[in-house]
C-alpha positions in Angstrom: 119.3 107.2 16.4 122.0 104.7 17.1 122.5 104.3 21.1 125.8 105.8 22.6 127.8 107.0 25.5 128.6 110.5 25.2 130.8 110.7 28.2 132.3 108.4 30.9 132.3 110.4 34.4 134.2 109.6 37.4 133.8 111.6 40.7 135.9 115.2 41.6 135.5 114.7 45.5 134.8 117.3 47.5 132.6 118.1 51.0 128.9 116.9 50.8 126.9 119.7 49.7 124.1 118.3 51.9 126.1 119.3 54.9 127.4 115.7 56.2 130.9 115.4 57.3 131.8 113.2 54.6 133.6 113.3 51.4 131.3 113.8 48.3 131.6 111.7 45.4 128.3 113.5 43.1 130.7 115.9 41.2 131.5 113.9 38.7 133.5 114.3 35.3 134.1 113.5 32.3 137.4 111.3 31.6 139.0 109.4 28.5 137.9 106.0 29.9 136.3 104.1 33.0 137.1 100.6 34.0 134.2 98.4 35.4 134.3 95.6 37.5 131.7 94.1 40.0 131.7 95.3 43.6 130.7 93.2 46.3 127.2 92.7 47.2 126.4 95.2 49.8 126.5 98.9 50.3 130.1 100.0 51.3 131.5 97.7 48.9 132.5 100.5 46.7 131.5 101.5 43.1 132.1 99.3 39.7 133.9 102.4 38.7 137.7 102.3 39.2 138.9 105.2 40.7 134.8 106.6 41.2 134.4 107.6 44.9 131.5 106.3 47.0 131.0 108.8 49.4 127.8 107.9 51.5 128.8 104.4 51.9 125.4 103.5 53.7 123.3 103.9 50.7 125.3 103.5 48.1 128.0 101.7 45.9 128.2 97.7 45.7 126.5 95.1 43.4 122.9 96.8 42.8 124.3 100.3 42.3 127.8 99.8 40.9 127.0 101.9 37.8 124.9 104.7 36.8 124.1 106.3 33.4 121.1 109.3 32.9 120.5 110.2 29.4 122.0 113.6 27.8 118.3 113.9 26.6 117.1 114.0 29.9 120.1 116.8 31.1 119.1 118.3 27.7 115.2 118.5 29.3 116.4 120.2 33.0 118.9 123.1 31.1 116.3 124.3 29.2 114.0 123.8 32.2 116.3 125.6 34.7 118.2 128.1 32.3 121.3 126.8 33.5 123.9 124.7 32.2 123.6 120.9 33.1 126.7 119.5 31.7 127.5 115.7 31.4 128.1 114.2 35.1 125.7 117.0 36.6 123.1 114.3 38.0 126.2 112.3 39.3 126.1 109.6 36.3 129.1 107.5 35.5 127.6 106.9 31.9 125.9 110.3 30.1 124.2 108.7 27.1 122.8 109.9 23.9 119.7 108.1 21.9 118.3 106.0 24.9 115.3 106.7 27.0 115.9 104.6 30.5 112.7 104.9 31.6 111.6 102.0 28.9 113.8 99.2 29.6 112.9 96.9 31.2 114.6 95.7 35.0 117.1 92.9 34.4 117.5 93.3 30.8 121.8 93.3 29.9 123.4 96.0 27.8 126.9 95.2 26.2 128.6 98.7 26.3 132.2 98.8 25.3 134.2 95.6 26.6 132.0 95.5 29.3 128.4 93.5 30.1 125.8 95.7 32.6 122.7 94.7 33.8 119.6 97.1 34.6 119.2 96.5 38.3 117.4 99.2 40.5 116.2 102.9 40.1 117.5 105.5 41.6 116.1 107.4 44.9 116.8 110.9 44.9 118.7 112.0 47.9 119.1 115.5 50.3 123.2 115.4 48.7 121.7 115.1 45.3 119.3 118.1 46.3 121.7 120.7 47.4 123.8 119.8 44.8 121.0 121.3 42.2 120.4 123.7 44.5 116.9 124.5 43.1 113.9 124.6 45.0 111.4 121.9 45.3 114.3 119.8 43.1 113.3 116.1 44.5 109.4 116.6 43.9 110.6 118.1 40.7 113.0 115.1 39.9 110.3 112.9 41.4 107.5 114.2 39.4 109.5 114.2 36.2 109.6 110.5 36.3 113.4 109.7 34.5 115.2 108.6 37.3 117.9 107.1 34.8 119.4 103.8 35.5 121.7 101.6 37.9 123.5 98.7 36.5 124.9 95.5 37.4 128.7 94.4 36.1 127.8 91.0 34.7 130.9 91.1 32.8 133.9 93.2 33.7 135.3 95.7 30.9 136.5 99.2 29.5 134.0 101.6 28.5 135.0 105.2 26.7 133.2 107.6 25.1 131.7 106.8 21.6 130.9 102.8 22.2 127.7 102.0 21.2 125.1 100.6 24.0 123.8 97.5 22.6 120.5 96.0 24.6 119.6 92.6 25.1 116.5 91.1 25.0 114.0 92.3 27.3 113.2 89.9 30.1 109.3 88.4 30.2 107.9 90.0 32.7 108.2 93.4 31.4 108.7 95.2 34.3 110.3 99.3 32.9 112.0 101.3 34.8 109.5 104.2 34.8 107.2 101.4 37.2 110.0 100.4 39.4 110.9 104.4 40.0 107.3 104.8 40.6 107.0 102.1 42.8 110.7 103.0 44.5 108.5 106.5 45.2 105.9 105.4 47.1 103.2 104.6 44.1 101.2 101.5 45.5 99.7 100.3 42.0 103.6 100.1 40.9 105.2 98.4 43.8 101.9 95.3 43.2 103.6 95.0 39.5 106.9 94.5 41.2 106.1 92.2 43.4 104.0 90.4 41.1 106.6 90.0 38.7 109.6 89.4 41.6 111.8 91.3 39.6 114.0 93.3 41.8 116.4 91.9 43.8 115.7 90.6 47.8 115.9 93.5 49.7 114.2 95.9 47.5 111.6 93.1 46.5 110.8 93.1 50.7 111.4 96.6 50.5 107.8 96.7 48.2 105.9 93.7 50.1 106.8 95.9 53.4 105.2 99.1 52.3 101.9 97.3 50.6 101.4 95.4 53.8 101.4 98.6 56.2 99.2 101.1 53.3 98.0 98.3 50.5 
C-alpha cells in the first residue's frame, strides 16, 4: 500500500484536561492544509505547524518536536480496542497517516511529504494531558505497553502539506536505530537506551538524557 496522509490536524484549543491552568492544544482537527516551517531549537519556540497551538510550552513545541504524525492503523488498533471512536487528530497528531508503520523507521531518516522535507527526530513520551484526554484507565501503561508511539519530525525543508500527498521516505540512515528502540529506550528499557547511545543517534539532550539514566541503573 502506497504511503499517505489521510488528514492534516491543527489544534481546537481549549482548557488542559489534565487540570493545569493552561490552554490545551491536544484537540486537534482535521483542516484543508497545514503549513510547516522550522521552529527554533528549544521548547517554547512553538510548533512547525502554522496556526497549531503549543500549549505546555515546557515540554513541547520547537526544533525536535515541531511535527507529529501517528498512523490511522494504529487509531484503527485503539477503536476497536476501546469501542469507541478514535477519529483522526484523537492522539493529538498533526499528520494521521495511512500505509506506514512508524515504529520501523529508522531515527534521522527524511520523508518528503507534500512541498515539504521532515526528518524523524524523537519519540514521543506520553503525558498526564495526553491521559485524561483518553480518559481510560491505565491509558499510559496501555500506550506504553503497546509500543507505537508514532513519530516527531524535524522541518528540514519548509512546505505545504494537505491531505492525499504521498509520504515518500529516504534512505535509512547506517546505524539503524527504529523508532520502536528509541520509544523503548525513551521508557525506561536499559538494553534500548545502550543501542542509542551506541549509535549517538538522537540529538544532545536526549542523547545525555540516555547516558544519564545508564550511569545511575546500567
Amino acid at each position: 500500500m502506497e504511503a499517505l496522509v489521510r488528514s492534516v490536524n491543527v489544534a481546537h484549543p481549549q482548557p488542559d484536561p489534565g487540570g493545569d491552568e493552561r490552554v490545551s492544544g491536544i484537540d486537534k482537527r482535521p483542516a484543508d492544509r497545514i503549513e510547516l516551517v522550522a521552529p527554533g531549537p528549544s521548547y517554547g519556540d512553538g510548533s512547525g505547524v502554522v496556526g497549531d497551538t503549543i500549549g505546555d510550552s515546557d515540554h513541547h513545541g520547537g526544533a525536535q518536536k515541531a511535527v507529529y504524525a501517528v498512523a490511522r492503523e494504529e487509531l484503527d488498533h485503539w477503536q476497536a480496542e476501546l469501542g469507541v471512536e478514535v477519529t483522526d487528530g484523537a492522539f493529538g497528531e498533526n499528520l494521521t497517516t495511512q500505509g506506514i508503520d512508524w515504529r520501523a523507521v529508522v531515527i534521522n531518516q527524511r520523508v518528503r511529504v507534500g512541498t515539504a522535507v521532515l526528518e524523524v527526530s524523537i519519540p514521543r513520551s506520553p503525558c498526564r494531558t495526553f491521559a485524561a484526554w483518553m480518559d481510560v484507565p491505565g491509558w499510559l501503561r496501555r500506550f506504553t505497553e503497546r509500543g507505537c508511539c508514532g513519530s516527531y519530525f524535524r522541518v528540514v525543508e519548509p512546505g505545504v502539506v494537505r491531505p492525499g500527498d504521498v509520504l515518500e521516505l529516504g534512505p535509512a540512515p547506517d546505524h539503524g536505530v527504529t523508532m520502536e528502540v528509541a520509544f523503548r529506550g525513551a521508557m525506561g528499557d536499559l538494553d534500548a537506551s545502550r543501542v542509542l547511545v551506541e549509535a549517538r543517534c538522537l540529538p544532545e539532550m536526549y542523547h545525555r538524557r540516555h547516558t544519564e539514566a545508564l550511569a545511575r541503573r546500567g
